[in-house]
C-alpha positions as CSV (number, residue, x, y, z in Angstrom):
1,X,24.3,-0.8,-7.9
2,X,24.4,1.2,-4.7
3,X,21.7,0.0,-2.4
4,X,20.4,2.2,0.5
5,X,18.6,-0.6,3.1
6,X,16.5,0.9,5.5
7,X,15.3,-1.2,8.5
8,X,12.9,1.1,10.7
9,X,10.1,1.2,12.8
10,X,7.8,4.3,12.3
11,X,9.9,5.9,15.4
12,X,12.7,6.1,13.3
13,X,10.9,7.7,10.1
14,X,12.6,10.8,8.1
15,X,8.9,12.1,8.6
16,X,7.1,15.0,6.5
17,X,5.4,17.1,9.1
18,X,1.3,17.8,7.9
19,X,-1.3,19.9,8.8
20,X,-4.3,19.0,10.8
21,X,-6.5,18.9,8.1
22,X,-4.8,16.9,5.6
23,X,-5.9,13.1,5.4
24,X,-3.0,11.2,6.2
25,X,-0.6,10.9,9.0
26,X,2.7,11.1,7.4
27,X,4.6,11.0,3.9
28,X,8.0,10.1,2.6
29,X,9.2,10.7,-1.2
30,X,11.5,8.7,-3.0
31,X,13.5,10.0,-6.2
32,X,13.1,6.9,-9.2
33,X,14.4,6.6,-12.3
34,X,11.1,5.3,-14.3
35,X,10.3,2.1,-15.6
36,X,9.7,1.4,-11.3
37,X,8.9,-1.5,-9.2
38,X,7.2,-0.9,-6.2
39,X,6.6,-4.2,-3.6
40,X,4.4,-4.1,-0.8
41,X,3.2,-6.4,1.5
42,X,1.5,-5.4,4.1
43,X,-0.3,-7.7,7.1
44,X,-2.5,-3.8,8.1
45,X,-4.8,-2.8,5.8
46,X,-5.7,-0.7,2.2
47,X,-2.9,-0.2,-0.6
48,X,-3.3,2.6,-3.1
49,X,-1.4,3.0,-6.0
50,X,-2.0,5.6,-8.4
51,X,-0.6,7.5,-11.5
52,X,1.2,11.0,-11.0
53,X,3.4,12.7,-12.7
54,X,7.5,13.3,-12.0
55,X,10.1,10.6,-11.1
56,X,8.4,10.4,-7.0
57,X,6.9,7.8,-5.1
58,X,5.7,9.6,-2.7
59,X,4.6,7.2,0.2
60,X,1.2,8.6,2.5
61,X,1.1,7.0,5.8
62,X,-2.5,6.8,7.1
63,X,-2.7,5.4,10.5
64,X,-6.1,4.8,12.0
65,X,-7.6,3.6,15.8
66,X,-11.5,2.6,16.1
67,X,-12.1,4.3,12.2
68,X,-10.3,7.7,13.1
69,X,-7.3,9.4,11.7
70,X,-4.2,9.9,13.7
71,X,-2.1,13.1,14.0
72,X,0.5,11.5,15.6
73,X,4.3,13.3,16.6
74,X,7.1,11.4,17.3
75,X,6.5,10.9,21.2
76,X,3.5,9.3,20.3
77,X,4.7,6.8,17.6
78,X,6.8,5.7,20.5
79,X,4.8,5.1,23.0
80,X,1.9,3.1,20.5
81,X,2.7,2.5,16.8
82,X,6.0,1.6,17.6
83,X,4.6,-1.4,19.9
84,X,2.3,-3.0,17.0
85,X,3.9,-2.7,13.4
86,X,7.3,-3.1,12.3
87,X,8.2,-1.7,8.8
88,X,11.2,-2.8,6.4
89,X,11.7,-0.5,3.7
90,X,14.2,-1.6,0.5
91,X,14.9,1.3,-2.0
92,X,17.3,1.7,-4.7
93,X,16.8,3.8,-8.0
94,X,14.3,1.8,-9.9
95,X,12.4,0.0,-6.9
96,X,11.1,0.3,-3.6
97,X,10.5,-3.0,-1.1
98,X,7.8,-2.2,1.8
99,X,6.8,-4.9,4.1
100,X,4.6,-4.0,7.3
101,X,4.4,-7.0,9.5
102,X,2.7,-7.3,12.9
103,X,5.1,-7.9,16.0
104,X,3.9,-11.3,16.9
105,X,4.3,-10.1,20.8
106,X,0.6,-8.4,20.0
107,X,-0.1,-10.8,17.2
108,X,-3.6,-11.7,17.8
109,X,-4.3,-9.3,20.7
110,X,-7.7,-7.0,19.8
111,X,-8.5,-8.9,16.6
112,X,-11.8,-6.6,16.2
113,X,-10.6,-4.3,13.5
114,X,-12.5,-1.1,15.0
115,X,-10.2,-1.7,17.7
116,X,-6.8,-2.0,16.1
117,X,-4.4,0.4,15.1
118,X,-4.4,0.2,11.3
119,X,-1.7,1.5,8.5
120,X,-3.3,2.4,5.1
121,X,-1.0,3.3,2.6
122,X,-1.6,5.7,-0.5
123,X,1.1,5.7,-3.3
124,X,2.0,7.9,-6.0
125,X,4.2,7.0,-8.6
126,X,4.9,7.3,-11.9
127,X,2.8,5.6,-14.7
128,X,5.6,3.4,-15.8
129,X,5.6,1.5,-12.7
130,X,4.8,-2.2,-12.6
131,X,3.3,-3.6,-9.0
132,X,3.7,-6.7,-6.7
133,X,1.0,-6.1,-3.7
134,X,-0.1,-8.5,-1.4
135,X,-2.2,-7.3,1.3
136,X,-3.6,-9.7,4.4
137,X,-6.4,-7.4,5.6
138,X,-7.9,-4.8,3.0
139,X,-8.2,-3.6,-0.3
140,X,-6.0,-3.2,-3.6
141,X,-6.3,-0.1,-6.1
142,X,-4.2,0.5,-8.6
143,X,-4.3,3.3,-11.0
144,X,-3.5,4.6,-14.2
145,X,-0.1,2.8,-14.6
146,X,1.1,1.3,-17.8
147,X,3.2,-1.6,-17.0
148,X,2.5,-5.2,-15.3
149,X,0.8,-5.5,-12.5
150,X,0.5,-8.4,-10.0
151,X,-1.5,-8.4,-6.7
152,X,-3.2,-10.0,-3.8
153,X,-5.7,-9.5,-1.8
154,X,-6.5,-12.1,1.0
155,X,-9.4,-10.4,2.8
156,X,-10.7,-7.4,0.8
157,X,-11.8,-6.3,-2.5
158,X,-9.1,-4.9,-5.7
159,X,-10.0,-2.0,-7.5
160,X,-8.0,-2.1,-11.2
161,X,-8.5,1.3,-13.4
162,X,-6.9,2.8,-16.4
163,X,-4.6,0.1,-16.7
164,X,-2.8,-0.8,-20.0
165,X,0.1,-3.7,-19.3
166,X,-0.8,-7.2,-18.1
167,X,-2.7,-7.8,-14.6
168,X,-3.1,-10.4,-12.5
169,X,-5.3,-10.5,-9.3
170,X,-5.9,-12.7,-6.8
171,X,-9.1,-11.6,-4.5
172,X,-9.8,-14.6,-1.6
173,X,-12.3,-13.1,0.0
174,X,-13.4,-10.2,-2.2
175,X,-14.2,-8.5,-5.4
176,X,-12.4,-7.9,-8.4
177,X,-13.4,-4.1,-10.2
178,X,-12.2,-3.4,-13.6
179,X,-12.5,-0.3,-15.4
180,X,-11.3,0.8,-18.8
181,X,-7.9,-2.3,-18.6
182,X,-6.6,-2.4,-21.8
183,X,-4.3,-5.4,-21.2
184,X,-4.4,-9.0,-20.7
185,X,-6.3,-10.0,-17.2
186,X,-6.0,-13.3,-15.5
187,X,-8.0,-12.8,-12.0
188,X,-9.7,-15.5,-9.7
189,X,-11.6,-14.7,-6.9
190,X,-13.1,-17.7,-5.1
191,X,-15.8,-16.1,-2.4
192,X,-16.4,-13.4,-4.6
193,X,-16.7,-11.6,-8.2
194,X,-15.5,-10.0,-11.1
195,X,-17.1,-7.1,-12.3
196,X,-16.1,-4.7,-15.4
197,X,-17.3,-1.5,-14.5
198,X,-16.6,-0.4,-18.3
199,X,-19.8,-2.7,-19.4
C-alpha cells in the first residue's frame, strides 16, 4: 500500500484559505475509501468528530490565544504557531494519523490556558469511521459514526452521540455524556460521571 507521510509544522500546511467570518482558522480534506480510521492525539485542546456524508475527512483547524479565534496567514504561523506546536500527520487511503505535540523548548512556559495558544480540531468524516482519540487537555465528541470507537480524555469531559458500534472511554478528570449509543459501552471516569442524556 502506497503511503504518503507527511511531517509538518503548520508553516508548511497545503492550507484552505477562509473567510473572516467563518469559525475556524484553517482546513485540509482528505479523500478515504470508507470503513476509516482516524487517530489523534493531541497534547492542545478539544477533538470533534462528527458524521457527514462523501468519502472526506475534512480536517478544521481552530487555533485560539486568551479565548479568541485566530485568522492567521502564513507569515504569521511563522513567526508564532510554528514556535509552540509541532504536527505529524500519517494518511493513506483508509486512515489518517494526527499527533500535535508541544515543542518541549516552551513546554511548560504560560501554563494558564487563557494564555496559551490552543489548537481545537473539528472532524468530518464519514459514518463508517471507527476512532482512537486521546487528548491531554480538553474535550472528546464524537458523532454519529457507526463503527468502534475508543478514546481518552485526560483533563476534560467526552461527549458520545448517535453512536451504534462498541465504545470505550476513558474520562480522568471529566464527564462522560451519552446520548442515543446503541452499542456496547465500557467507560470509567474516576473524578467524575456518567450521564445518559437519553434517560
Amino acid at each position: 500500500m502506497k503511503r504518503s507521510v507527511l511531517t509538518f509544522t503548520f508553516i508548511l500546511f497545503s492550507i484552505i484559505a477562509i473567510s473572516q467570518d467563518s469559525d475556524y482558522s484553517y482546513a485540509k480534506s482528505y479523500e478515504i475509501v470508507p470503513p476509516a480510521t482516524i487517530t489523534i492525539s493531541s497534547e492542545s485542546r478539544n477533538i470533534d468528530v462528527i458524521a457527514n456524508e462523501g468519502n472526506t475527512i475534512q480536517v478544521f483547524y481552530s487555533i485560539r490565544k486568551d479565548g479568541g479565534l485566530l485568522k492567521l496567514n502564513k507569515e504569521q504561523i511563522k513567526k508564532g504557531i510554528d514556535n509552540l506546536w509541532n504536527t505529524t500527520i500519517v494518511y493513506t487511503k483508509s486512515t489518517l494519523k494526527m499527533v500535535v505535540t508541544e515543542k518541549k523548548a516552551v513546554a511548560g512556559v504560560n501554563k494558564n490556558p487563557e494564555e496559551n495558544i490552543a489548537i481545537d480540531l473539528k472532524i468530518l468524516a464519514p459514518e463508517q469511521t471507527s476512532t482512537r482519540l486521546d487528548s491531554s487537555d480538553g474535550d472528546i465528541l464524537i458523532r454519529g459514526l457507526v463503527l468502534d470507537q475508543t478514546c481518552k480524555a485526560n483533563d476534560g469531559d467526552i461527549t458520545l452521540i448517535d453512536l451504534k458500534g462498541k465504545v470505550t472511554a476513558i474520562a480522568l478528570d471529566g464527564d462522560i455524556f451519552l446520548e442515543n449509543v446503541t452499542g456496547e459501552v465500557n467507560s470509567r471516569t474516576p473524578d467524575g460521571r456518567v450521564i445518559n442524556l437519553s434517560n
